[in-house]
C-alpha positions as CSV (number, residue, x, y, z in Angstrom):
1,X,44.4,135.9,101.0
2,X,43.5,133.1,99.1
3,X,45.1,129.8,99.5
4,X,46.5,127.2,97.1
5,X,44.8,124.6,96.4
6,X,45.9,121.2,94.5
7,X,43.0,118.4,93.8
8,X,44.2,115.3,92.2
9,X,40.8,113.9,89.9
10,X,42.2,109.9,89.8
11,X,39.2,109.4,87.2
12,X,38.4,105.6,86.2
13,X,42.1,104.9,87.3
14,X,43.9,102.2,89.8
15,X,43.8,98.9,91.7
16,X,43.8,98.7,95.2
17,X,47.4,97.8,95.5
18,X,48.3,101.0,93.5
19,X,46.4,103.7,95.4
20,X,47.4,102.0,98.9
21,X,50.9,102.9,97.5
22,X,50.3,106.4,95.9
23,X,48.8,107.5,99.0
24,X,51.1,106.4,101.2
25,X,53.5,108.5,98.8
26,X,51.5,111.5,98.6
27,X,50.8,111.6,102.4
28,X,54.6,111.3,103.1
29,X,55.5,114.2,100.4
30,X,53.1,116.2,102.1
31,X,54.4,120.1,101.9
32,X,52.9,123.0,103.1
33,X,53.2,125.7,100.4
34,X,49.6,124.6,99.3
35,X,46.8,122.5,100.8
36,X,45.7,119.0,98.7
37,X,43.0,116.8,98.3
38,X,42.8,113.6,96.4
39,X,39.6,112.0,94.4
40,X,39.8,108.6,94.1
41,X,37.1,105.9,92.6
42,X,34.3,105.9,94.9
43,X,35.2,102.0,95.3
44,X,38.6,103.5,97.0
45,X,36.9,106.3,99.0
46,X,36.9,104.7,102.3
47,X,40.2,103.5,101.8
48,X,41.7,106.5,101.3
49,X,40.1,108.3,104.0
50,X,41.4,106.2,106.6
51,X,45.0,106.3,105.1
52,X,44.2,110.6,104.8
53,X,43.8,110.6,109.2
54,X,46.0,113.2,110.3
55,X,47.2,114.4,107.2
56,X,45.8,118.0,106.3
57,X,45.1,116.4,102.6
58,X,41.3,116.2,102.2
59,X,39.5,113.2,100.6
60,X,36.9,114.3,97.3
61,X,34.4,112.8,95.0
62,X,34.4,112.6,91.9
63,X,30.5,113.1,91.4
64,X,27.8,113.1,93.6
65,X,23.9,112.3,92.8
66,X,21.3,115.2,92.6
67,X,19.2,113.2,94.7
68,X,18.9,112.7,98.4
69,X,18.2,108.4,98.3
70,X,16.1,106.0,96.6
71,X,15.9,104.0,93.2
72,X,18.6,105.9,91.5
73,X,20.7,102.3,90.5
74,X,24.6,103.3,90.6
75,X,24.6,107.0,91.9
76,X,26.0,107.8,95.1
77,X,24.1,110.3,97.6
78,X,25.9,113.3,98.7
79,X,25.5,112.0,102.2
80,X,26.8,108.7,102.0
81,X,29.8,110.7,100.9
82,X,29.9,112.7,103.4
83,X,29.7,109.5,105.9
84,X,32.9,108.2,103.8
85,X,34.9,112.0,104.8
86,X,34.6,113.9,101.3
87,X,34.8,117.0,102.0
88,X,34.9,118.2,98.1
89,X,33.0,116.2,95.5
90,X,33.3,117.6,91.9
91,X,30.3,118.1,89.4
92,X,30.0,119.2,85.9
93,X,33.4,117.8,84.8
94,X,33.8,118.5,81.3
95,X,33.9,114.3,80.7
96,X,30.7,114.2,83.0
97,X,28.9,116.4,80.7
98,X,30.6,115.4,77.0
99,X,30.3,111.4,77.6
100,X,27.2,111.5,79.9
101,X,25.1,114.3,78.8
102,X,24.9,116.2,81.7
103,X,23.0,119.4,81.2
104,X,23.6,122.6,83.2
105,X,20.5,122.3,84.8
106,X,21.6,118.9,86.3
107,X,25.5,120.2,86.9
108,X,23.9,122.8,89.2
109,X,21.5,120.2,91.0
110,X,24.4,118.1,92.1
111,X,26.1,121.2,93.3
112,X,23.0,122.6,95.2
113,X,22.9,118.6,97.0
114,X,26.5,118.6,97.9
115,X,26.6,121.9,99.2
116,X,23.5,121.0,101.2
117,X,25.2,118.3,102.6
118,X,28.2,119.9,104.1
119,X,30.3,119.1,101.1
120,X,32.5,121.9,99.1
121,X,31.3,121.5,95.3
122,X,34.1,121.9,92.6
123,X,31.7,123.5,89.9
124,X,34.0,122.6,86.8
125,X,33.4,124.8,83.7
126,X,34.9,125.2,80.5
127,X,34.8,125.5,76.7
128,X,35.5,123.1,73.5
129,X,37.9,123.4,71.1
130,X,35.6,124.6,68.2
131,X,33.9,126.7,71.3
132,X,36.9,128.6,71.7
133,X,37.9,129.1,67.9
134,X,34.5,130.2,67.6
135,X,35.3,133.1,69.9
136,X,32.8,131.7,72.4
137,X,34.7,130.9,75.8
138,X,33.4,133.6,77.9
139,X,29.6,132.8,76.7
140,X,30.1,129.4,77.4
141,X,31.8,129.5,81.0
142,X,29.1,132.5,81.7
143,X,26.4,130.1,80.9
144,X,27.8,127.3,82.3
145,X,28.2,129.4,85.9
146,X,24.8,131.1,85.7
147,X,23.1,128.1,86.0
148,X,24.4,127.6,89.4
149,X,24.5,131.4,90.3
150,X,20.2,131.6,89.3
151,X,19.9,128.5,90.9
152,X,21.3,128.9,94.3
153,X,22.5,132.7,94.9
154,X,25.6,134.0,94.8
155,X,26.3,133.6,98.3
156,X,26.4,129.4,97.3
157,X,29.3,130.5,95.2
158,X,31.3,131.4,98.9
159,X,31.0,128.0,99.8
160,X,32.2,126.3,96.5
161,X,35.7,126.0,94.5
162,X,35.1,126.6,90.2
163,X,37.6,125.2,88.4
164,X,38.1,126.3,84.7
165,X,38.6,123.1,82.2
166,X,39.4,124.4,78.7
167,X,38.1,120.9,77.2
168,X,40.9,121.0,74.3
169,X,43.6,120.9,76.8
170,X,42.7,117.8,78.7
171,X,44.5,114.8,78.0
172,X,45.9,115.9,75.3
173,X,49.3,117.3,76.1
174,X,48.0,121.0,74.9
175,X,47.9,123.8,77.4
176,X,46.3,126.8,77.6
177,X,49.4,129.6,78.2
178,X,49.4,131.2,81.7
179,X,48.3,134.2,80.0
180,X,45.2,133.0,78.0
181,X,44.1,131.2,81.2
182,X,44.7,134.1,83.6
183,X,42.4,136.1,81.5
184,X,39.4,133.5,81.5
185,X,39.9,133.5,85.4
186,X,39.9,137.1,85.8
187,X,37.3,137.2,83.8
188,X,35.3,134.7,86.0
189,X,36.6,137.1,89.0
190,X,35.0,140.3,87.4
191,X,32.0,138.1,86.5
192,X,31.4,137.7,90.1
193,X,32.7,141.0,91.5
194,X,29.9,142.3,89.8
195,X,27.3,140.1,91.8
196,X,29.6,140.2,95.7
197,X,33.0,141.5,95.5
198,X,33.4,139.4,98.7
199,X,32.0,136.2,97.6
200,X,34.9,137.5,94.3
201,X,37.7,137.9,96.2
202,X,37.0,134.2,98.2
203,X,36.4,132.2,96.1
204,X,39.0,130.0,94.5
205,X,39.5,129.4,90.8
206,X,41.6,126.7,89.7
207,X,42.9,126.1,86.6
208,X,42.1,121.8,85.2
209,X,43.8,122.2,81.8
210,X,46.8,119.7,81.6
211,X,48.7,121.4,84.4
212,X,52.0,119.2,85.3
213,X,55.1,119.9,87.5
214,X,56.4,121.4,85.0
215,X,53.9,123.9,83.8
216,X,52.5,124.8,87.5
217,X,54.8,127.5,88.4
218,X,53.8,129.7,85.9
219,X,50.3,129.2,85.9
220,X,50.5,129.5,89.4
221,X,51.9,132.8,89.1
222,X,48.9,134.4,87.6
223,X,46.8,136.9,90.3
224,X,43.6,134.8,89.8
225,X,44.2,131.2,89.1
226,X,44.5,129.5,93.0
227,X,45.6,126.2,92.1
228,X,44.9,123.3,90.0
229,X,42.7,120.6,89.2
230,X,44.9,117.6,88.3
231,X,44.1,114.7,86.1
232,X,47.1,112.4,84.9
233,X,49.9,114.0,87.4
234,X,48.3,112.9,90.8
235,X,48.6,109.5,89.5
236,X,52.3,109.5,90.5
237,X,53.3,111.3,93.9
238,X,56.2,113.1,92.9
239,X,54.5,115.1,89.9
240,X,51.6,115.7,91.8
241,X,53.5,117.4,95.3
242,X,56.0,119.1,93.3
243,X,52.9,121.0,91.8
244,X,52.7,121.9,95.2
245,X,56.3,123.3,95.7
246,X,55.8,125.1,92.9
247,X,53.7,127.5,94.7
């Protein structure tokens, strides 16, 4: 059986006062209905991981480079964030590939270096608005998967989390219902059934549209969606375990 799991995406968000105090918060609401892990600023990533020992919450990136070391001014190596105790680092975030032009090509080379480096990718895929009113969401999160999937094998999918972005409902208060996203997961599921039924039936699929404490329930509910990639509700404690207890 698959297990729950809840990532908290900070993005460009806090000061060092701030996430000293939201983790401390979020490591003493700690439940146990689902397991969590928490991607703060790469700035904060050493922090964090030494306020995360001997909690069973799990420290992420929020990128990772597609190259191993050398002149690449800025980017972070997949193994320097493995020294710092990511154990997830996500690539291909919807704002990643929007505001900085990453292609699919590249998505799939940052998830092919984390992987190699002991790190659990969170392959984020998803559609645009004018995507989905053009009846195009199952093309586009195809495409955007395949990439990976010709790239690295199915078997690379095994090791990896995918979350599902719809890109309309991210920051802007809109949701997908639990139905509409329980059939793009599914779909996904039945995508890769057709490839491994076993590397199908491990994976998890989470869901990274705008899900709050007060929405997770019900998306939790669905068969296929297995937890939730959170933007603006891990930034405060409460909202961001009580998607947890909603399991």
């Amino acid at each position: 059986m698959r297990t729950t799991l809840i990532v908290g995406n900070w993005k460009m968000n806090g000061s060092l006062p701030g996430v000293i105090e939201l983790v401390e918060s979020i490591v003493a609401g700690e439940v146990k209905n689902a397991r969590f892990a928490i991607c703060p600023p790469a700035v904060y990533l050493m922090k964090v991981g030494g306020m995360l020992d001997g909690s069973e919450i799990a420290l992420g990136a929020q990128n990772v480079c597609d190259r191993e070391s050398g002149a690449y001014t800025g980017e972070i190596a997949a193994s320097m964030l493995k020294e710092c105790g990511c154990r997830y680092a996500i690539v291909g975030h919807s704002e990643r590939r929007a505001l900085y032009h990453e292609s699919d090509e590249l998505v799939a080379r940052r998830f092919a270096m984390a992987l190699n480096s002991g790190i659990t990718p969170i392959l984020c895929i998803g559609e645009t608005l004018e995507e989905r009113e053009n009846g195009d969401t199952e093309e586009v999160v195809s495409r955007q998967l395949d990439a990976v999937i010709d790239s690295q094998g199915i078997a690379a999918i095994a090791h990896s989390v995918i979350a599902y972005e719809p890109v309309w409902a991210i920051g802007t208060g809109k949701v997908a219902t639990p139905e509409e996203a329980q059939v793009v997961h599914k779909n996904l599921r039945e995508k890769l059934a057709a490839l491994d039924t076993r590397v199908a039936e491990q994976v998890q699929i989470l869901y990274g549209g705008s899900m709050n404490a007060s929405n997770a329930g019900e998306l939790l509910s669905q068969p296929d969606i297995d937890g939730g990639l959170i933007g603006g509700a891990s930034l405060k404690a409460a909202d961001f375990i009580a998607i947890g207890q909603s399991v």
